[in-house]
C-alpha positions in Angstrom: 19.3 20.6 48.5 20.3 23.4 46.0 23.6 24.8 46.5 21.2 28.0 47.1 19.3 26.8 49.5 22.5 25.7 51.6 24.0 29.1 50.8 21.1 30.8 52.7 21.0 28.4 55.8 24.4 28.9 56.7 24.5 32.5 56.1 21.4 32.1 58.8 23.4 30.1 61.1 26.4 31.9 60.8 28.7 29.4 59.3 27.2 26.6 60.6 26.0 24.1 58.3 24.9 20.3 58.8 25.4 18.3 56.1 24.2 15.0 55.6 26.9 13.4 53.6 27.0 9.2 52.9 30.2 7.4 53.2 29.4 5.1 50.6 27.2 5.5 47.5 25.8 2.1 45.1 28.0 0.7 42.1 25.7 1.7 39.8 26.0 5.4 41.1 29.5 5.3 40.8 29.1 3.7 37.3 26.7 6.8 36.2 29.3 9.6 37.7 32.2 7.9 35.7 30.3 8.1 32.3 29.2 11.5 33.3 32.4 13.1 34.3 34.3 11.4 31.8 31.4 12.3 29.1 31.9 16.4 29.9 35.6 16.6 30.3 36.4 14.4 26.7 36.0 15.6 23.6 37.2 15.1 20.0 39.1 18.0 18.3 39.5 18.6 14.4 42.1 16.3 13.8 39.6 13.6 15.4 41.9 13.2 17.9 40.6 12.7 21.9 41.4 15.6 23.9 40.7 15.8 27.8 39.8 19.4 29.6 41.5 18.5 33.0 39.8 21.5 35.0 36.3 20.2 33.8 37.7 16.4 34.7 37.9 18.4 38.2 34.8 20.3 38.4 32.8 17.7 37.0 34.4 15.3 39.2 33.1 17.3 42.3 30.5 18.2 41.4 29.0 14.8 40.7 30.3 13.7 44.5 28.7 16.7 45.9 25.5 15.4 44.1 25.8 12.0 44.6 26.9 11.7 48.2 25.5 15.2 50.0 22.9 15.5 47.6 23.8 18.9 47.0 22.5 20.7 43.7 24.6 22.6 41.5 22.8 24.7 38.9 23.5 24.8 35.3 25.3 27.4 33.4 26.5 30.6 34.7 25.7 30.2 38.3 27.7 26.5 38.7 31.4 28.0 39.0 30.4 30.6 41.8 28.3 28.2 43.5 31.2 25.5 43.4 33.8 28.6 44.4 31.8 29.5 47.1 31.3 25.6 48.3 35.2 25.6 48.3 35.6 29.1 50.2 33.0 28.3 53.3 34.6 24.9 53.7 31.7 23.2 52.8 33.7 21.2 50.5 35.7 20.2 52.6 33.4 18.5 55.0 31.6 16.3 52.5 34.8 15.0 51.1 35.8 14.4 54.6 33.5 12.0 55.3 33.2 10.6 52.2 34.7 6.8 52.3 38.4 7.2 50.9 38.6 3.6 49.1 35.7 4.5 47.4 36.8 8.4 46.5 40.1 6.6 45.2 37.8 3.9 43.3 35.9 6.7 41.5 39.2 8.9 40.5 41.2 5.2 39.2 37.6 4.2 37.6 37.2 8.1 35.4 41.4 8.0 34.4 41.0 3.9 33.2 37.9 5.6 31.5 39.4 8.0 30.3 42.4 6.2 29.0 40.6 3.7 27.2 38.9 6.3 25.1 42.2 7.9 24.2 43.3 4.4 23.2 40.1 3.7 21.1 40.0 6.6 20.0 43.6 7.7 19.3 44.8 4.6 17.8 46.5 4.3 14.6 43.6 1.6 13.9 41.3 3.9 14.5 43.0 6.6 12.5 43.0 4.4 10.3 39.7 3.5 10.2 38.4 6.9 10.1 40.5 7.5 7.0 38.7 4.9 5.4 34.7 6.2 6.4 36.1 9.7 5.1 37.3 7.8 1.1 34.0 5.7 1.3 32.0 9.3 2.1 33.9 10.9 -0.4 33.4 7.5 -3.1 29.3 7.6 -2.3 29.4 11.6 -2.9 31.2 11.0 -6.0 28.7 8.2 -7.3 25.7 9.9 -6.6 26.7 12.8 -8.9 27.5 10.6 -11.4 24.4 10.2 -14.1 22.3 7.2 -13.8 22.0 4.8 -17.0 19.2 6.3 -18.8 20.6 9.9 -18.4 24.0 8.6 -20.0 21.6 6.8 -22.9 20.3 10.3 -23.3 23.3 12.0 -23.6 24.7 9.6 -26.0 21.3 10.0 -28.1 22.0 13.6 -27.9 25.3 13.7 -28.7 24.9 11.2 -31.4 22.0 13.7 -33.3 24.5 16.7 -33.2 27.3 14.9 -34.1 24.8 13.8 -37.6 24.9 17.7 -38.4 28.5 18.6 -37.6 29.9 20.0 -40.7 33.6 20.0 -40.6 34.4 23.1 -42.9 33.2 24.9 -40.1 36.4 24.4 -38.0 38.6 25.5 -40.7 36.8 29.0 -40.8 36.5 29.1 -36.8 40.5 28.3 -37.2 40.9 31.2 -39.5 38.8 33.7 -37.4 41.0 32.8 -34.6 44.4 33.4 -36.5 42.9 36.8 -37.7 42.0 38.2 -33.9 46.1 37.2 -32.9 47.1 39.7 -35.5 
């Protein structure tokens, strides 16, 4: 059910809202909401380092055991925040994480920070820095080669080089030089 949808029925029954809400959801759910949470509240900042956004760890986190054991909707984009306000406000929030098996609500919170964790490690490692140095000089080494002229351009130059080099006529630096000690005067 949309978030909506529950919005409208308990504005209808005046506050009253029956949930349906499971105590206990499969290992392969809990699996999916880790990667999910974890996925939108990570990211990597400009010095490549891991960063975590704890109030989308939270939001995310809720919002995917809202979905997961109430099977309540959230929408994307604007709307989400208000909708998850107002499922805080009405005490709707409440109830579902009331009946929500705690083992398994402390499972999913220990399961996203060892998650969590873990990628900081990977991630933030001075192995991985320093392995990330090392992609960035072989990036920079390929860039550098492909500029670099193949072996029939560098025949070509020499060839060219070689024909204007038959016709260079050495007298014609001492009068450049002479030009050049008149125009500092």
């Amino acid at each position: 059910m949309k978030v909506s949808e529950l919005r409208e029925l308990y504005e209808k029954n005046k506050g009253h809202s029956d949930i349906n809400v499971k105590k206990h959801v499969s290992i392969a759910a809990i699996s999916a909401m880790v990667k999910m949470i974890v996925d939108g509240c990570t990211d990597i900042n400009a010095d490549g380092l891991l960063e975590v956004d704890l109030i989308n760890k939270k939001l995310n986190t809720d919002i995917a055991i809202m979905f997961h054991y109430a099977e309540i909707e959230f929408p994307d984009g604007k709307g989400l925040v208000a909708d998850y306000d107002w499922m805080v406000e009405s005490g709707l929030y409440d109830i579902v994480m009331d009946r929500i098996d705690g083992r398994q609500y402390f499972l999913l919170l220990e399961l996203i920070d060892e998650e969590i964790e873990q990628r900081k490690e990977l991630t933030n490692s001075i192995e991985a820095s320093v392995a990330k140095l090392v992609i960035a000089v072989e990036k920079g080494i390929d860039a550098v080669i492909k500029k670099l002229p193949s072996k029939k351009q560098l025949s070509n130059l020499i060839k060219e080089a070689g024909g204007e080099f038959k016709n260079f006529d050495p007298d014609k630096l001492e009068v450049l030089g002479g030009l050049l000690d008149k125009l500092k005067v």
